[in-house]
N, C-alpha and C positions, 0 to 999 in steps of 0.2 A: 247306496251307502258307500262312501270310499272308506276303504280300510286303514287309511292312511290316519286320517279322525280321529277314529275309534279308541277309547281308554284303552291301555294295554291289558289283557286277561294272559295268565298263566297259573290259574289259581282259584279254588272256590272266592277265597275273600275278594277276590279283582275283580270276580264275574259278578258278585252281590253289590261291589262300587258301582261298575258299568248300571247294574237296574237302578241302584239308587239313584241315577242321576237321572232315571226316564220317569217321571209323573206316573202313578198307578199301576207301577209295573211290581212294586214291592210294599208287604206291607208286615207290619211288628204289630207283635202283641205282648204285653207284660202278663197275661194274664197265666195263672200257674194251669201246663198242661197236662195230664198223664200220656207215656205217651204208647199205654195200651189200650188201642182201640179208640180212646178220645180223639185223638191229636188227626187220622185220619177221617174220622167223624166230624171234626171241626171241616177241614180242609173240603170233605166231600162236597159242603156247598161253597166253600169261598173261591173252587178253583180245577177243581177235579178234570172234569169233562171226561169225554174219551167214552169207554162201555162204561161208565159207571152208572148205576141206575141212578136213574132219576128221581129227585130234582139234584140236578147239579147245576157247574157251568164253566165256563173258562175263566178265569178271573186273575188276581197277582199271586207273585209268588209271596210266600208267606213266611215269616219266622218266627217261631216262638222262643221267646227270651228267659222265660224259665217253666224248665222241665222240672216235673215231681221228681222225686228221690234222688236228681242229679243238679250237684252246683257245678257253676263256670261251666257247664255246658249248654249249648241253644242248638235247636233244629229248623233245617230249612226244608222245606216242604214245595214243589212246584217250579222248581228253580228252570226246568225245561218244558213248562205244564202248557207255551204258546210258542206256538209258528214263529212270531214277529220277536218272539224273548231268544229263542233259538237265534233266528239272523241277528240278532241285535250282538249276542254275546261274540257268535262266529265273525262279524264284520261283513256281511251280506245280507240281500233284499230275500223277503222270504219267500219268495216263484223262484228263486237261483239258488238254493239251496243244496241242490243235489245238484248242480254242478259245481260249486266249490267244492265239493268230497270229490266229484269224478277228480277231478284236476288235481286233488290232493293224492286220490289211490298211484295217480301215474306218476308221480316225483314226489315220493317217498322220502325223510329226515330221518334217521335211525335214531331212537334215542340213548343218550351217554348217563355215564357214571360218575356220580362226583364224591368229595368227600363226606365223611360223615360231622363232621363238623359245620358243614354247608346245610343239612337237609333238616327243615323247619320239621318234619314227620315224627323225627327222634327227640322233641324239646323234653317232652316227658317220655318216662319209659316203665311198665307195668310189668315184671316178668314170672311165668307163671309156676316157677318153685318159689317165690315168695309166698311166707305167708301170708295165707288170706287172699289171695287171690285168686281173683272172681270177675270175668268179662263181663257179668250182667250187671254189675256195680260200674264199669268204665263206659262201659258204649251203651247209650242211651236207644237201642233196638227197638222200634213199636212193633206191634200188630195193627194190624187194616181193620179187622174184625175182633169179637169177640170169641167167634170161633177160630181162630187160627192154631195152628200147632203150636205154635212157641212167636218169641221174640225175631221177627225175618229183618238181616240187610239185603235192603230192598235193593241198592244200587251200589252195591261196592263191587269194584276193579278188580277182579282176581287175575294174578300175572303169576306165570309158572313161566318151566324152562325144558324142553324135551330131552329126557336124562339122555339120549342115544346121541342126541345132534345140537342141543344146548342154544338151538331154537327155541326165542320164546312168547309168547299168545298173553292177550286180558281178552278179556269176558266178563259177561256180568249174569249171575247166577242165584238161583232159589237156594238162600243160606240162613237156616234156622238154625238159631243159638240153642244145642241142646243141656247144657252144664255149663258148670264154673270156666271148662277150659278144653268144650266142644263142639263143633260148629258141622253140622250136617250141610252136604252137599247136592243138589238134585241138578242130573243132567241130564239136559234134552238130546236126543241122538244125532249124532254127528258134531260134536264139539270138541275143536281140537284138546282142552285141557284135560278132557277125557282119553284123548289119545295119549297123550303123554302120562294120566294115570294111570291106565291101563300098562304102559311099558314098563312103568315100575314097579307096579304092580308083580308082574311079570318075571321082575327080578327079586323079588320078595323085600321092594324097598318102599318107602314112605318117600310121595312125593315132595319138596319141599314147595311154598305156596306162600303168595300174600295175599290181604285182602286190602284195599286201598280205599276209604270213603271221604266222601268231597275231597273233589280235585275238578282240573279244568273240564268245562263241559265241550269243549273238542275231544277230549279225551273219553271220554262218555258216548258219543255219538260215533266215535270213530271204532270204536270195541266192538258196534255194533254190527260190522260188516260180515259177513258170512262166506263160505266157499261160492262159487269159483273166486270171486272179485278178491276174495283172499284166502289163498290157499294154504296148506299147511306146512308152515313155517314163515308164514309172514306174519312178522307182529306189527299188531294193529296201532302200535302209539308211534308208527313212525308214518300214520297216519295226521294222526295230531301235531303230531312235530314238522309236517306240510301244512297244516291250515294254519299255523303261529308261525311259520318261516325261522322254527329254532328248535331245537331235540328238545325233547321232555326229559327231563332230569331224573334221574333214579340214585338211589342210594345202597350199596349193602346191608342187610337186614343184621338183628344184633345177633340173633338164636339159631337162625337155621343158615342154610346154605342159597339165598335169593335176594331179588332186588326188590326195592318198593321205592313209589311212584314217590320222588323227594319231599314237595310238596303238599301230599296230602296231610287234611284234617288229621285221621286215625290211621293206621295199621294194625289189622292182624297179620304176625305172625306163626306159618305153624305148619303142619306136617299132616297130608291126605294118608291115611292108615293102609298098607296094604291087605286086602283080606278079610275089612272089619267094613258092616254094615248095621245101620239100625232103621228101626221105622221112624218114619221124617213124624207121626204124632204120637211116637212113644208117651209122653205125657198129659194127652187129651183124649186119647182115643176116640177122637171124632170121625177119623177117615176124612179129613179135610187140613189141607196145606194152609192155604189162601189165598186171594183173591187173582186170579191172575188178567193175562192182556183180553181176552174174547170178553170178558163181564162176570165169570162165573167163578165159582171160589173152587181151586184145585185140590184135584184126587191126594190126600196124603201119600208118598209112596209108601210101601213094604219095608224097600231094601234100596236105604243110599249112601254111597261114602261119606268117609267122616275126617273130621280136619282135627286134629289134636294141636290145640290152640301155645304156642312156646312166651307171647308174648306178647302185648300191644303195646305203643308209644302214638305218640299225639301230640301236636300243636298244643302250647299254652293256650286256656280258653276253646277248643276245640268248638266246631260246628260240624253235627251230625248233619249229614243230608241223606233226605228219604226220598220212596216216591209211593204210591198207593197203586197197585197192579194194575188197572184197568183204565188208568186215568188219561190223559192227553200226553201226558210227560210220556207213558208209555210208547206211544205215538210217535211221537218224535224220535226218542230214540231209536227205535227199531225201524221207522218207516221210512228216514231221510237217506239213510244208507242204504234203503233196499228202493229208493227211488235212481240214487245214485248206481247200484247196479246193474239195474235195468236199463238207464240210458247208455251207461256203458259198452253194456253187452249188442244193443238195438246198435248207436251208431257206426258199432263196428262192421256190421252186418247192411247196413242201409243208411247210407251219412245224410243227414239233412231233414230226414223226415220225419222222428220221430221230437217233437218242438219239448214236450216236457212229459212227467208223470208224477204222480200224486198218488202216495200209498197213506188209504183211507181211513180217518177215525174211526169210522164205522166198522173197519178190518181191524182194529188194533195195531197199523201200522205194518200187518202180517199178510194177512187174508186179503186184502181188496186193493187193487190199484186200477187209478184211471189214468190212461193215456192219451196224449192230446197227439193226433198224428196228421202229418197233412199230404193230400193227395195234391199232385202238382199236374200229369199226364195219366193219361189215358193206363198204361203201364202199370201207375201204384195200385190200381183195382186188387183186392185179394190179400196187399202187402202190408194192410194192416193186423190183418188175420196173421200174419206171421211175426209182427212185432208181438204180438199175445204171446205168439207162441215163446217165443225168444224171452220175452219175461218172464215167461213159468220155469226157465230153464238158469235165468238169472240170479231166480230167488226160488229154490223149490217149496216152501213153505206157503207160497204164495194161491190161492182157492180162486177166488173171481177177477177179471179183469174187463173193464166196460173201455172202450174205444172211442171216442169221440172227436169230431173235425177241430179244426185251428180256430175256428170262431166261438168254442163254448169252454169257459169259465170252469178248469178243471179243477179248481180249487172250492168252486161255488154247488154245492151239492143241489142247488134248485137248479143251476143251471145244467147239470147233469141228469138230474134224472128229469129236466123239460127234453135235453135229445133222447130219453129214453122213449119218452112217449109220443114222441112227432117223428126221427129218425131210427124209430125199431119196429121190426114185428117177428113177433116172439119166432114161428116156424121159419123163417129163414137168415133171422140177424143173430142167432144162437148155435153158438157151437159147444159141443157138450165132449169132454176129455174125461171117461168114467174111468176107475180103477188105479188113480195114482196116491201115490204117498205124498201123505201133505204134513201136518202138524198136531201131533198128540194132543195138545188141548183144546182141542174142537169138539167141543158134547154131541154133535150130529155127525162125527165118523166114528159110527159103532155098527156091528150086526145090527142089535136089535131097532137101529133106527130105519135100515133098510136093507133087502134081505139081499142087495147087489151087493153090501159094502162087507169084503170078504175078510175082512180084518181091522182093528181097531188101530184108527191112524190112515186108512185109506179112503180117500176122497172123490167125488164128482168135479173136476175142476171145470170151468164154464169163460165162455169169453163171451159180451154182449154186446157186437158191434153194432153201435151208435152211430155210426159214420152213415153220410149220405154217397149213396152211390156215384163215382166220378162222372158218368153219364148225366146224374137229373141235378150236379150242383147249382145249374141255374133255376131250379125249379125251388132251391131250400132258403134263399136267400134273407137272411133276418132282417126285420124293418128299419130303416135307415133315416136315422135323427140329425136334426141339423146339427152342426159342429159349435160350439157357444163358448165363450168364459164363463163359466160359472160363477167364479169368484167373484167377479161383480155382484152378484144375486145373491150369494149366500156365503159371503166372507168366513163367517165363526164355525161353518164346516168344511172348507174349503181351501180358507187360509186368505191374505188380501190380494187382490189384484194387483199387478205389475204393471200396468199400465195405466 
């Protein structure tokens, strides 16, 4: 794909022109949705995929045109829910993927401030010492489930600012609406916006905070990026403002003391409470969140920060965008940048060999990466065992990693687990990494699942090299088809012959 082509995106609405223009990549419904618990129940078969149980599938993105209890609003559902929608929006082939992000982490666009007369985010403006105001009535929030805690934004932007150093981070976080005008916070360990809560904390102040929903999905993918490849104090939209070759535009907020992403659909604006925690299912009492990336529906916490909501504003006609926890879109987010870190980390250490990696549906984009590595001399023997390692250390979240040579199809999960079975054998092509810290919501790192795992959150990490030994390569060799035009034979799936 030349990028050159490509519709301009800087913007949910451009990124939803771009699908419009591709056949079966987007699809409307008039039909009235709820959008608790329905709207993901719809979606689970038209497009889901990812851990979601079954029956799902991969399918278009989706958008319903009218929401119950909400006018002039639409929600979009799936907007990152495939591989080839991902490249299509970014302007790249979707096996190059995580190398337009490496290229992007290394030259960097900071993003700028513009006026507030410029930023589409404040057309409308909601403020929350108004009478009668009520977040549940503006932002159309579903639930995944019927059991869920409350109303989740599934994929809004949170962009703070580190009160010490005025460094400042997005991420994207488990935020259930619990009132008129409060929004619970759940963080996973090690997230920089935690760090910079915690400091304020610390001064017994209230962070200030936004939350940012639809906006460009470079901006989306590129939030996703994790320590080392972004460490703290680098914020991540001068990420995006590399894959668009222009800063992401931010605006001053009207309430608090922060910026918000110019262009988005909605903002919350509002202020992390110091000192003040609630339980994430205060109003269900289920002892369940929702659904998260592994498949399974997440522990309620006890005790999590709280965002005391100053304001929302919003694009005229606003377009909510969701995602379903467990779904493909998950996937994508979290896995392109954690494929991008790991080639990263590997070519820096061993230039040339390690061809690509693919962090797996079946991981949640988290858990499972396969590596396509290729042994050239005599030398590489062993070096692939150490590209594993270098990915565990890329992405600490990361659980299994399979290995396999330059001829097998790492994108092609038959073709990965056919080098499972023909280039493995369990007692010497398995290396076993017990007793490390991997990712709190893996239902199988607990005691009671196995009496090694000494703490909850610590893992078996495993490598499965699939590779054929540089010595017997001639021994592995895949059967070899003549070379043909197809297209002559089968135009209508192929396309017509050029000759």
């Amino acid at each position: 794909m030349d990028r050159k082509d490509m519709l301009p995106v800087n913007d949910l609405r451009s990124a939803i022109a771009v699908l419009k223009s591709k056949p079966g990549e987007l699809l409307y419904t008039d039909e009235p949705v709820d959008p608790q618990a329905e709207l993901a129940g719809v979606y689970r078969y038209v497009g889901a995929g990812g851990t979601v149980a079954r029956p799902t599938r991969l399918g278009p993105a989706m958008i319903f045109k009218h929401v119950k209890g909400y006018e002039n609003v639409q929600i979009v559902i799936g907007l990152l829910g495939s591989r080839n929608r991902v490249a299509t929006m970014l302007g790249a082939e979707p096996e190059r993927l995580a190398f337009l992000l490496t290229e992007a982490v290394a030259a960097p666009i900071a993003p700028i401030t513009i006026a507030r007369e410029n930023a589409v985010c404040q057309e409308v403006v909601h403020r929350a010492d108004e009478p009668g105001f009520d977040i549940r009535n503006i932002v159309p929030a579903p639930t995944n489930t019927e059991e869920d805690a409350g109303p989740y934004i599934t994929i809004g932007m949170a962009y703070a600012a580190d009160p010490e150093t005025g460094e400042a981070d997005v991420t994207i976080h488990r935020l259930c609406v619990q009132s008129a005008d409060e929004v619970s916070m759940y963080f996973a360990p090690g997230r920089h916006l935690d760090v910079f809560r915690q400091k304020a904390e610390a001064a017994g102040k209230p962070l200030p905070i936004t939350i940012n929903i639809g906006v460009d999905p470079a901006v989306e993918i590129g939030a996703c990026f994790e320590p080392p490849t972004t460490p703290l104090g680098c914020d991540e939209l001068s990420i995006a403002g590399s894959i668009r070759k222009r800063p992401v535009e931010l605006v001053d907020c009207l309430t608090v003391k922060a910026k918000a992403i110019a262009n988005a659909e909605f903002v919350i604006e509002g202020e992390l409470l110091p000192n003040v925690r609630v339980r994430e299912d205060q109003h269900t009492n289920t002892g369940k969140a929702m659904p998260e990336f592994p498949g399974y529906t997440g522990a309620a916490n006890p005790s999590v920060p709280l965002i005391k909501v100053k304001a929302v504003t919003h694009r005229r006609h606003p377009i909510l965008q969701t995602v379903i926890g467990p779904s493909e879109e998950h996937v994508n987010l979290a896995g392109i940048p954690t494929e991008a870190s790991i080639l990263q980390m590997v070519e820096r250490a061993m230039p040339g060999r390690l061809l690509n990696v693919y962090a797996h549906a079946a991981g949640g984009g988290k858990y499972m990466a396969v590596l396509q590595f290729k042994k050239s001399e005599p030398s590489d023997e062993g070096r692939q065992r150490q590209a594993a390692l270098l990915a565990f250390a890329a992405f600490s979240e990361l659980k299994h990693v399979i290995l396999v040579d330059e001829d097998v199809d790492l994108f092609d999960s038959n073709d990965v687990l056919w080098a499972l079975n023909t280039r493995y054998q369990g007692d010497v092509s398995t290396v076993f990494i017990p007793g490390v810290r991997c990712h709190p919501l893996d239902p199988s790192q607990v005691p009671a699942f196995s009496a090694s795992i000494r703490d909850t959150g610590i893992s078996c990490k495993v490598i499965f090299d699939c590779t054929v030994p540089y010595s017997l390569k001639r021994d592995f060799q895949r059967a070899k088809f003549k070379e043909v035009d197809v297209r002559r034979f089968a135009p209508s799936l192929f396309g017509d012959s050029k000759e």
